[in-house]
NULUMKOL-135690 format. One record per atom (N, C-alpha, C, O): atom name; x, y, z. Coordinates in steps of 0.2 Angstrom, whole numbers. Layout:
<rs>
site;east;north;up
CA;X;Y;Z
...
</rs>
This chain:
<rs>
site;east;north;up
N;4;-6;0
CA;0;0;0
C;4;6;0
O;2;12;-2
N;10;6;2
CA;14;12;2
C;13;15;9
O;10;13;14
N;17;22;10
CA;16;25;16
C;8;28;18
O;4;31;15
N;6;25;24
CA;1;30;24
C;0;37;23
O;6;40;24
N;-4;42;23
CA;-1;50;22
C;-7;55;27
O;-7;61;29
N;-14;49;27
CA;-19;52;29
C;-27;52;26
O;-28;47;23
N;-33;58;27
CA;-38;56;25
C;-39;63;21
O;-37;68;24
N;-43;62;15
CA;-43;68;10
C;-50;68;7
O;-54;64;10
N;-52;70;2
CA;-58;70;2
C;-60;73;-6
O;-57;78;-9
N;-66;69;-9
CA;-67;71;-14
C;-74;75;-16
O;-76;79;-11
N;-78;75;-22
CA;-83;80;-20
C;-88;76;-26
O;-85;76;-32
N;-94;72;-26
CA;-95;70;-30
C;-102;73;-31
O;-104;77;-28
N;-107;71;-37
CA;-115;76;-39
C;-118;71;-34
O;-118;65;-33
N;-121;76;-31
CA;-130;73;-27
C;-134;70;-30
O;-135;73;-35
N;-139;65;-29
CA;-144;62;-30
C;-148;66;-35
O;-149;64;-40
N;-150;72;-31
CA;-154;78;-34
C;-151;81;-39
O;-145;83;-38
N;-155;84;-46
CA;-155;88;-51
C;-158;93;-52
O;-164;94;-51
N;-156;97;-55
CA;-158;106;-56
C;-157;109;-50
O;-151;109;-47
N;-163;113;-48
CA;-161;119;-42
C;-160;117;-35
O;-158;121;-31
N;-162;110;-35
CA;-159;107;-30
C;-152;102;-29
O;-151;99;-23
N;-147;103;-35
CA;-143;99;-37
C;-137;100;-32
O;-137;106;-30
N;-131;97;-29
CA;-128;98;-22
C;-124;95;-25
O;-125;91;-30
N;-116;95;-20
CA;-111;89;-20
C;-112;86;-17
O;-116;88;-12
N;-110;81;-17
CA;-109;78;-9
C;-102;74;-6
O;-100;69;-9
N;-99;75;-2
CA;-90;75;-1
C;-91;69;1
O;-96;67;4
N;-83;62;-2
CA;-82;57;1
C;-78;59;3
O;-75;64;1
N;-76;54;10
CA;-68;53;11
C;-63;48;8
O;-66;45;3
N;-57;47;9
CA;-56;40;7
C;-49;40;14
O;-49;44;19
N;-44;36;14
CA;-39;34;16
C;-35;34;7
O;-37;33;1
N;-29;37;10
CA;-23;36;6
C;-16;35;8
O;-14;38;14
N;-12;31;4
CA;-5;30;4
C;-4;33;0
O;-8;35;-4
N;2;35;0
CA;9;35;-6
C;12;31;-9
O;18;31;-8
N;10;28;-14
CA;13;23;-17
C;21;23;-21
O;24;18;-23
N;22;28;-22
CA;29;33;-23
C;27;30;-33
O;21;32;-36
N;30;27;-36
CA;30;27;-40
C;24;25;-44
O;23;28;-49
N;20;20;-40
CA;13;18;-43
C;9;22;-42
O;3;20;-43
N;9;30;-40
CA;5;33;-41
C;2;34;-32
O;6;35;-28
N;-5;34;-30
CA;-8;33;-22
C;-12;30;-24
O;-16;31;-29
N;-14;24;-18
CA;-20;22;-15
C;-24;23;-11
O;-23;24;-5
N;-32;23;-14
CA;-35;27;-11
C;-40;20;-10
O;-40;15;-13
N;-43;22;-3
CA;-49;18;-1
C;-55;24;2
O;-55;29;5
N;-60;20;-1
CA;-67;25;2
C;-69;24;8
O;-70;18;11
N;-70;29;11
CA;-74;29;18
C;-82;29;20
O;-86;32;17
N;-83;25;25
CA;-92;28;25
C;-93;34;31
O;-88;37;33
N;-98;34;33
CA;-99;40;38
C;-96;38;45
O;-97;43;49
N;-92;32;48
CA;-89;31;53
C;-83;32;48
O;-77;30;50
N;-83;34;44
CA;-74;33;43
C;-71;25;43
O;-66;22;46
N;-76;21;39
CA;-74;12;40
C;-73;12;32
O;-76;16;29
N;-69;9;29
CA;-68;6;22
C;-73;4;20
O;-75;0;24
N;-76;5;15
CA;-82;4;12
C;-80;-1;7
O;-84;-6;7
N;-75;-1;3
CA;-74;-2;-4
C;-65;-6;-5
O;-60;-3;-1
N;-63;-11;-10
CA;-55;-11;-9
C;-53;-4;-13
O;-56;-1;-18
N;-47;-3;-8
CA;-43;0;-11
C;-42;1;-21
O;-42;-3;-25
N;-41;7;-22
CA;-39;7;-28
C;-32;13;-31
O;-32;18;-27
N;-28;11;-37
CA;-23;16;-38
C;-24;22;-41
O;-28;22;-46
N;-22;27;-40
CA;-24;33;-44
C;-18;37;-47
O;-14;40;-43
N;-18;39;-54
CA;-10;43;-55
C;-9;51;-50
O;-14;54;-46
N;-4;52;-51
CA;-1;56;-47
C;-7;65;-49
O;-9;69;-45
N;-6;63;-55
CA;-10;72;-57
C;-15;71;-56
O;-18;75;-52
N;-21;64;-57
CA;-28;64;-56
C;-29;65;-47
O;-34;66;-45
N;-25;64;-43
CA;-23;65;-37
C;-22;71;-34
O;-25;72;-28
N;-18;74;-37
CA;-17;81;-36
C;-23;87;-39
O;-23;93;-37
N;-28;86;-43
CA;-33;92;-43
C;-39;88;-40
O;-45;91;-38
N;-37;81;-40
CA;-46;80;-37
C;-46;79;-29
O;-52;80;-26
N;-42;78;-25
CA;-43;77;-19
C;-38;81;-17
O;-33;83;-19
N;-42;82;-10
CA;-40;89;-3
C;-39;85;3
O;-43;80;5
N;-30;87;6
CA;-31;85;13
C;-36;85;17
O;-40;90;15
N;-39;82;22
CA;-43;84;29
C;-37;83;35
O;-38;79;39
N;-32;88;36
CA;-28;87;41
C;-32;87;48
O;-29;85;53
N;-40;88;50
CA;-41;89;54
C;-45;82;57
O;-48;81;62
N;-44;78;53
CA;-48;73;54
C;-42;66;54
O;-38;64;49
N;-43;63;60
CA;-38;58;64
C;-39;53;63
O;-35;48;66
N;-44;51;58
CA;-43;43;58
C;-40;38;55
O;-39;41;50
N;-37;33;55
CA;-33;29;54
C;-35;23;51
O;-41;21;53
N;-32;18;45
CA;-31;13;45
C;-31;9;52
O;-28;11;57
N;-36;2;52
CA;-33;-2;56
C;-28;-7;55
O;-24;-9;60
N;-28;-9;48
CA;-24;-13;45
C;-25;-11;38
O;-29;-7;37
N;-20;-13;31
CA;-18;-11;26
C;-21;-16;22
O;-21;-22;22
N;-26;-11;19
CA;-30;-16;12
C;-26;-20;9
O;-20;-17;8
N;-27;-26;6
CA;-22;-30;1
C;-26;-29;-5
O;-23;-31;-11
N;-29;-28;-5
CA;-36;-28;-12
C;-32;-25;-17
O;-32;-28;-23
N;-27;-19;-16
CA;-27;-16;-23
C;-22;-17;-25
O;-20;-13;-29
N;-19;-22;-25
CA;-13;-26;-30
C;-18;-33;-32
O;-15;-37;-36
N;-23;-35;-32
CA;-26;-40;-34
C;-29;-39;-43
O;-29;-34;-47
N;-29;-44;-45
CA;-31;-43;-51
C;-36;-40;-52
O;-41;-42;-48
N;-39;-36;-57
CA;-44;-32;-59
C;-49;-40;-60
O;-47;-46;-63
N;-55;-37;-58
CA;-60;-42;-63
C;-62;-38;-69
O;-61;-32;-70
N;-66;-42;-74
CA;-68;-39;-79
C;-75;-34;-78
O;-80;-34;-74
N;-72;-28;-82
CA;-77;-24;-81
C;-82;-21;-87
O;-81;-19;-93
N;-90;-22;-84
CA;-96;-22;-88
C;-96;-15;-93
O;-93;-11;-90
N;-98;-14;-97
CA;-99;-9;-101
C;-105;-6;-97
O;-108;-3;-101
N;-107;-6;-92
CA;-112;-1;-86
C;-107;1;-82
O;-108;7;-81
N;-101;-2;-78
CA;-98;0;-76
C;-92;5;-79
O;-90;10;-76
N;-89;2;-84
CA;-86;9;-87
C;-90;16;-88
O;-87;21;-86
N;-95;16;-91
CA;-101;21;-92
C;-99;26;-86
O;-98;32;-86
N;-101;21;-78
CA;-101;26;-75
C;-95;30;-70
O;-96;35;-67
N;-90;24;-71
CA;-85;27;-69
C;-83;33;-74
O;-80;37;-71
N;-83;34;-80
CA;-82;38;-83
C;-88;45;-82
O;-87;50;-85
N;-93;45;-78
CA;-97;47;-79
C;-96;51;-70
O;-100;56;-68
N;-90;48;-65
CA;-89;50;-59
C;-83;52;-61
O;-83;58;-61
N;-79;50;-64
CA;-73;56;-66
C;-75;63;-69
O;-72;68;-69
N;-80;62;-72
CA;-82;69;-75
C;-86;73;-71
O;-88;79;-72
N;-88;69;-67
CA;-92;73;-61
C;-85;77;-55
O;-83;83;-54
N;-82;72;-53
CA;-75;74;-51
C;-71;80;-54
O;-68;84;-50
N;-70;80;-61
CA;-66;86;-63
C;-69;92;-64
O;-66;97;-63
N;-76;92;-66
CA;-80;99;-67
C;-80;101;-60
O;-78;106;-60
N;-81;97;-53
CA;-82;100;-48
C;-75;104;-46
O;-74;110;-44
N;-71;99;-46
CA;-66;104;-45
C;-64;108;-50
O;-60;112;-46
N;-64;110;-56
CA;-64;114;-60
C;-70;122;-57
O;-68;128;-55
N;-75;119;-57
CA;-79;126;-53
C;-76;127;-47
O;-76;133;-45
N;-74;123;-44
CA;-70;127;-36
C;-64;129;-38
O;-63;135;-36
N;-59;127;-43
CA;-55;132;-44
C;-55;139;-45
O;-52;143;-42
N;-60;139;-53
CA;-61;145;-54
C;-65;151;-49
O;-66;157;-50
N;-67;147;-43
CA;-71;153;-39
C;-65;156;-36
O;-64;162;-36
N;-60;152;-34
CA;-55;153;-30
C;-51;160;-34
O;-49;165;-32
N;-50;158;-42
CA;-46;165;-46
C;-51;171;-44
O;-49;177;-43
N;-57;169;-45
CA;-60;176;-46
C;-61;179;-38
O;-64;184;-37
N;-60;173;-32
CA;-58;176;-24
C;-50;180;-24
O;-49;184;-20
N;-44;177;-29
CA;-39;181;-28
C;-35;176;-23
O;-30;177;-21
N;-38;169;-22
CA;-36;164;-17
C;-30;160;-20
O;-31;156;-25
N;-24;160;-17
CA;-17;157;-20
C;-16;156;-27
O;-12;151;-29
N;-19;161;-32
CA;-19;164;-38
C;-12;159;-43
O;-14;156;-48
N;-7;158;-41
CA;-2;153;-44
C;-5;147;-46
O;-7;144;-50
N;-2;144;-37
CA;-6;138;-37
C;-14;137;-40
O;-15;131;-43
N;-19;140;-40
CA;-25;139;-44
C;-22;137;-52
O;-23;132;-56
N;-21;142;-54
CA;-20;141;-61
C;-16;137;-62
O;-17;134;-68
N;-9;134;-57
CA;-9;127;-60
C;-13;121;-60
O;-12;117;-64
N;-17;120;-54
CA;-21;115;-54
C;-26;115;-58
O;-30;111;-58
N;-27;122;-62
CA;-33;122;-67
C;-30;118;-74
O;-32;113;-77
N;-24;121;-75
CA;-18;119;-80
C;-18;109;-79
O;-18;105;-83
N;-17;108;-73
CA;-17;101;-71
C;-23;97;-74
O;-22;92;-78
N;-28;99;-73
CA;-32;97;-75
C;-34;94;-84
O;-38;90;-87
N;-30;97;-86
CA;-31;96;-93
C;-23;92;-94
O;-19;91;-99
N;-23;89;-89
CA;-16;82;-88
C;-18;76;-88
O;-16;72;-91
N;-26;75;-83
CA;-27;71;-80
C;-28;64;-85
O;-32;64;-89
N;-24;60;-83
CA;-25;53;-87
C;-30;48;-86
O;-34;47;-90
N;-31;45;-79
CA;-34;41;-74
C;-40;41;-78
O;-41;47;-80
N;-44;38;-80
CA;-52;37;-80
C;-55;41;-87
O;-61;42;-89
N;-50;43;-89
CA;-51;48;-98
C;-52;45;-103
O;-48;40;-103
N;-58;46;-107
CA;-59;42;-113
C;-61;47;-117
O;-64;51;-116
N;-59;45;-124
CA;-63;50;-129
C;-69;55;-127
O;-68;61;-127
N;-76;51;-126
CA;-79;54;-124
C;-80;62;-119
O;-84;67;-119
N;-74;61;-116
CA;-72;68;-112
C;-71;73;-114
O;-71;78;-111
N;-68;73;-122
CA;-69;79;-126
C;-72;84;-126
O;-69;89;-126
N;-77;83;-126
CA;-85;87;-123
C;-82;93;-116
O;-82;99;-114
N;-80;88;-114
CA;-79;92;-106
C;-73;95;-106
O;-73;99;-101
N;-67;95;-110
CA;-61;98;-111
C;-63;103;-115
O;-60;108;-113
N;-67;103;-120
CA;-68;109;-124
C;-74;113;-122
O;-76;116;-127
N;-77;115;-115
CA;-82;116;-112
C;-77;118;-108
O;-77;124;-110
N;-72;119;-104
CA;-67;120;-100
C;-63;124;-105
O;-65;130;-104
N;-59;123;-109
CA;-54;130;-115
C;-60;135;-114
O;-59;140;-111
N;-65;134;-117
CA;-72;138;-118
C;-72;145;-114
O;-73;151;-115
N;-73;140;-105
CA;-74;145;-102
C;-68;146;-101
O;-68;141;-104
N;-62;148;-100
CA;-56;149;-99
C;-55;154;-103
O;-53;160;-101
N;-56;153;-108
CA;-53;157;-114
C;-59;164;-111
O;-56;170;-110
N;-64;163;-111
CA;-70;169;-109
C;-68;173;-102
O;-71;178;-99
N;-64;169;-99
CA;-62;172;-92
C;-54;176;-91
O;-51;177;-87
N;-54;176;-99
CA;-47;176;-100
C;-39;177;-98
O;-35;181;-97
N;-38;170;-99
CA;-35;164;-98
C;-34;159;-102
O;-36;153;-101
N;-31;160;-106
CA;-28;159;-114
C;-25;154;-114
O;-26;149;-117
N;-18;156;-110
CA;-13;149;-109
C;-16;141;-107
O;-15;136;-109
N;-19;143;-102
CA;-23;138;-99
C;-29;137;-103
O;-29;131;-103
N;-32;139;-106
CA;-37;136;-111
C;-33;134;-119
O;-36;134;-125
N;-30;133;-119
CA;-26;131;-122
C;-22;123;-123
O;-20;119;-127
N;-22;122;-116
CA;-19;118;-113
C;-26;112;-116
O;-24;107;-118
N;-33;115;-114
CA;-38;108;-112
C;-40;109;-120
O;-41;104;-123
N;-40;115;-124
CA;-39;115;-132
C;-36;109;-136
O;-38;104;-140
N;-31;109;-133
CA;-24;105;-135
C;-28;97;-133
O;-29;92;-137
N;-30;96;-125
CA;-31;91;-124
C;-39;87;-127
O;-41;81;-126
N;-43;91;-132
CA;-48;90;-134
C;-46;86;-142
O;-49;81;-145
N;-40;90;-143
CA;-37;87;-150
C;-33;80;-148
O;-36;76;-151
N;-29;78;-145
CA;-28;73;-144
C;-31;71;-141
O;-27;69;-137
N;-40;69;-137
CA;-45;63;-139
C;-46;65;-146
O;-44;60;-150
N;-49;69;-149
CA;-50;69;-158
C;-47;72;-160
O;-47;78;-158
N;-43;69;-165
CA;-36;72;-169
C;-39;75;-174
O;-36;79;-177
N;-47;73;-177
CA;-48;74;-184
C;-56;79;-181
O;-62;78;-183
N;-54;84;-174
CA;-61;85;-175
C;-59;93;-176
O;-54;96;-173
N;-63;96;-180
CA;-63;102;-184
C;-65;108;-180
O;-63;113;-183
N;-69;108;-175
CA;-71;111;-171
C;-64;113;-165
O;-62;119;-163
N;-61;107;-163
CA;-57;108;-157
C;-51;112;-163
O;-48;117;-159
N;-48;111;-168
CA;-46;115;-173
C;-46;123;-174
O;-42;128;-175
N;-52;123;-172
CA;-55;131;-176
C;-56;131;-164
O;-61;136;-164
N;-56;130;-162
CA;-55;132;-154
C;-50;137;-155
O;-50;143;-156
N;-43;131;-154
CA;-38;132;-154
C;-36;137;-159
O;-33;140;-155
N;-36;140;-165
CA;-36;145;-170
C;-38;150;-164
O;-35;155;-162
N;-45;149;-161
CA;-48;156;-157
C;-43;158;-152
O;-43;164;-152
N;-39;156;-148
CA;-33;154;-143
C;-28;160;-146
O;-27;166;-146
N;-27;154;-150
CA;-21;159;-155
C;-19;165;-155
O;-14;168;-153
N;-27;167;-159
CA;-28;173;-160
C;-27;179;-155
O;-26;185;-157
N;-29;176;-149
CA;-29;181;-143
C;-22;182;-142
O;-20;187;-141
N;-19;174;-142
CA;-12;178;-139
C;-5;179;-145
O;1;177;-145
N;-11;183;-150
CA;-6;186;-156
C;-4;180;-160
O;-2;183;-165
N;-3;174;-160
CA;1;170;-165
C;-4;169;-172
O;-7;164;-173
N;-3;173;-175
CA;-8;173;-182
C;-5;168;-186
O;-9;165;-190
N;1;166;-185
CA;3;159;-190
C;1;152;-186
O;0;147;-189
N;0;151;-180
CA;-3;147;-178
C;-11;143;-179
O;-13;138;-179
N;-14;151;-179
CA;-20;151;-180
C;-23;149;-186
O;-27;145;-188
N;-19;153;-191
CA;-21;151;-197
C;-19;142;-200
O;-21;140;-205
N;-14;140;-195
CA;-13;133;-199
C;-18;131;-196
O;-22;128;-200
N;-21;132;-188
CA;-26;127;-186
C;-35;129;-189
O;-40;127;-187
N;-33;133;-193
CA;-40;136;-196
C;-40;131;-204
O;-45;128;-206
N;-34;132;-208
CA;-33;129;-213
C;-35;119;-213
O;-38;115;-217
N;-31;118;-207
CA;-32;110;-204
C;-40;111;-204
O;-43;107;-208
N;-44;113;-200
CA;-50;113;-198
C;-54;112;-203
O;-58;108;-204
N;-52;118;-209
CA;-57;116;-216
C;-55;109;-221
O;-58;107;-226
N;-48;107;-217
CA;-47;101;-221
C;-52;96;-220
O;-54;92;-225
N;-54;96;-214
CA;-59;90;-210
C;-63;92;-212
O;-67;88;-215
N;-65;99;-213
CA;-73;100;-213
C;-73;107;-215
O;-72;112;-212
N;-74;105;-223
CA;-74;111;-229
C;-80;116;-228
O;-79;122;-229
N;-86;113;-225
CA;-90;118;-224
C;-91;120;-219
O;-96;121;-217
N;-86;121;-215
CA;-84;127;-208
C;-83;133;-212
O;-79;134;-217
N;-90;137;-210
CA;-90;142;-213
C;-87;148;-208
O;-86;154;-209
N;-87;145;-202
CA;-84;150;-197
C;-76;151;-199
O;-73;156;-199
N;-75;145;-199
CA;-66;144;-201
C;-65;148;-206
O;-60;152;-206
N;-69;147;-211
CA;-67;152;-216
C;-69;160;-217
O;-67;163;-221
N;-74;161;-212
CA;-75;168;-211
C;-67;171;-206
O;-63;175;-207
N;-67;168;-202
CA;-61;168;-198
C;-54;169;-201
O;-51;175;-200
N;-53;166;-203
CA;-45;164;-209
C;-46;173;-213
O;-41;177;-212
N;-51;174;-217
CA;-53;180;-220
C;-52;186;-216
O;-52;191;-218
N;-52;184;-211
CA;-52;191;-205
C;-45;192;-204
O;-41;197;-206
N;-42;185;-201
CA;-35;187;-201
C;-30;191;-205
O;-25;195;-203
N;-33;188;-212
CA;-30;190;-217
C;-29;197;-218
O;-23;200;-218
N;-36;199;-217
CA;-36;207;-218
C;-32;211;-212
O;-30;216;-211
N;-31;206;-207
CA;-30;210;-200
C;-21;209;-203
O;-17;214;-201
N;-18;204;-206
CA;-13;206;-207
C;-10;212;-211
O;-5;215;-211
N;-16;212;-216
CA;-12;216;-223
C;-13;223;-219
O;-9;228;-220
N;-19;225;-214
CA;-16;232;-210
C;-11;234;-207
O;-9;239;-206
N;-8;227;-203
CA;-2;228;-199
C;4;229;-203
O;9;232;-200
N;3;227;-210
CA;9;228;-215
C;8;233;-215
O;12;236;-212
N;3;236;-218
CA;2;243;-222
C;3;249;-216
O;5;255;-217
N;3;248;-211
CA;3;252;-205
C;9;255;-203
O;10;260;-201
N;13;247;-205
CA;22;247;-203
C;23;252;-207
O;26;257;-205
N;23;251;-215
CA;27;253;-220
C;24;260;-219
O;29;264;-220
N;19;262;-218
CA;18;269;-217
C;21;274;-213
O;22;280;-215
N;24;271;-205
CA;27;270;-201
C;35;272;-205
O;38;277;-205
N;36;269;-207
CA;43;270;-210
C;44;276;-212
O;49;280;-211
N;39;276;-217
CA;39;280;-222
C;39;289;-220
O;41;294;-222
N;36;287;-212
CA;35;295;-211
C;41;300;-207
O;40;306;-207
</rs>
């Protein structure tokens, strides 16, 4: 199991939806695995292991769960469960595990951002915002959706660098998707690199000839450069 380290805590969706919709915090028990990453076990409301043990990498680690230094409980003994062989798992069960991981990352994703806009350890936020578009553990294509909904608001909060980052990580779940292409072009843009943009504008209409947005876009650039030329050589000239 590794060193123990302590009890920490995650935030997962409540039963209820819409205007009653809540988190609701687990505990778990964690080691330090050191190189395999940490093991985490679930807690119930005495603080008793619910569940074996399981391994989790080091970044999914790091943005999803919070110390509880204030709470004292201990192992009695060390699960052996999480070196055990996986059983085979149902295509309901994957569903949902992917379906707690993304409840997992938006919730912390919205607590981080509260904390920028409180002014709270302002470095540290932003890299754990930055982390999160790392996270390996429990990602499947599907999560696309949720990494380009993240650049999205980022970019509108602006914060470029970092929307850029989950931009980036939209494209590698889909390499051929034209939309996370022409995202990423919008990025760019912002942080001046017009030859970036326009490759990922050009790629975008390779996928998908009738993005008329890409091509209204790429057409903007365009003119936005031949004024910068024209402005320079004017500049020269006087």
């Amino acid at each position: 199991m590794g060193n123990f380290v302590g009890v920490y805590s995650t935030f997962t969706q409540g039963p209820q939806e819409g205007r009653d919709a809540g988190k609701q915090k687990r505990y778990w028990f964690v080691w330090d695995s050191e190189d395999a990453g940490y093991s985490v076990q679930a807690l119930d409301g005495a603080f008793q292991p619910m569940d074996e043990a399981l391994v989790v990498d080091p970044v999914t680690f790091r943005v999803s769960f919070s110390a509880e230094p204030s709470i004292l409980a201990v192992p009695v003994f060390a699960a052996s469960a999480c070196r055990a062989p996986a059983a085979a798992v149902t295509p309901e069960q994957s569903a949902a595990a992917r379906t707690e991981m993304e409840v997992l990352l938006r919730a912390r994703f919205g607590t981080l951002l509260l904390k920028v806009r409180r002014g709270d350890d302002v470095p540290g936020t932003l890299k754990a915002l930055r982390d999160i578009a790392e996270v390996e553990e429990g990602i499947v294509p599907e999560h696309k959706f949720m990494f380009a909904e993240f650049g999205i608001i980022l970019r509108k909060r602006k914060l470029p660098e970092i929307a850029l980052a989950h931009a980036r990580r939209v494209l590698a779940l889909s390499p051929g998707d034209s939309h996370a292409h022409f995202n990423i072009a919008r990025i760019y843009h912002i942080l001046g690199k017009l030859g970036d943009a326009e490759q990922h504008l050009l790629t975008a209409l390779e996928f998908s000839p009738d993005l008329e947005d890409a091509r209204k876009f790429l057409a903007y650039i365009g003119k936005e450069r031949r004024k910068t030329e024209f402005d320079a050589r004017r500049t020269r000239h006087r």
